[in-house]
C-alpha angles and dihedrals in degrees: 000000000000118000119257111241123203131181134173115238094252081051084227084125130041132175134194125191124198134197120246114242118213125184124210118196108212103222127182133201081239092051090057103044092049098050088034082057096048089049094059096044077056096056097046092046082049092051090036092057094040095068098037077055093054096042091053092057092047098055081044091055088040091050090037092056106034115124129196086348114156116247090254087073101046092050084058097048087047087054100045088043093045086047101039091044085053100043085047106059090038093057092049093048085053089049090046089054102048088046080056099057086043102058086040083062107043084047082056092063100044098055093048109108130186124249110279111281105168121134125215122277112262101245117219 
């Protein structure tokens, strides 16, 4: 749509006219389930992580500050730190990624546009 331009014969007073733009986002039933779907996966794999996080600092702050402990012990707290620390990372990459594939969607959406409707400027 062009804008409508109007000027006065002595050209003290012009006017221009523009069209006004609007967007439309096409959104399906299936759009939103699956990104409503994708978001809680995300959720659960951020929760999930959190607390593998947390674990793994915990077994660092108990190994860091054992005193006199026997090596059994230490073994254990190496293991729990080396799988927590796996799980952990793991479990946050997963949780990366579904975050990923919902803002891809989301993006999707928001760059559908509907067919051209404008309709010619009105010419004065």
């Amino acid at each position: 749509m062009e804008a409508v331009k109007i000027a006065s014969p002595d050209d003290f007073v012009r006017v221009a006219i523009l069209p006004k733009r609007e967007t439309y986002f096409l959104v399906t039933e299936d759009n939103l389930k699956s990104i409503t779907g994708k978001n809680i996966l995300t959720d659960v794999f951020s929760l999930i992580g959190s607390l593998l996080w947390g674990a793994y600092v915990s077994v660092v702050i108990a190994r860091s500050t054992s005193i006199n402990v026997p090596t059994e012990t230490v073994i254990v707290l190496e293991t729990y730190q080396k799988m927590f620390l796996g799980c952990a990372i793991a479990v946050s990459v997963l949780a990366v990624f579904f975050l990923f594939i919902t803002y891809n969607g989301i993006s999707s959406i928001r760059k559908s546009t509907l067919p051209n409707t404008d309709t010619p400027a009105i010419s004065v």
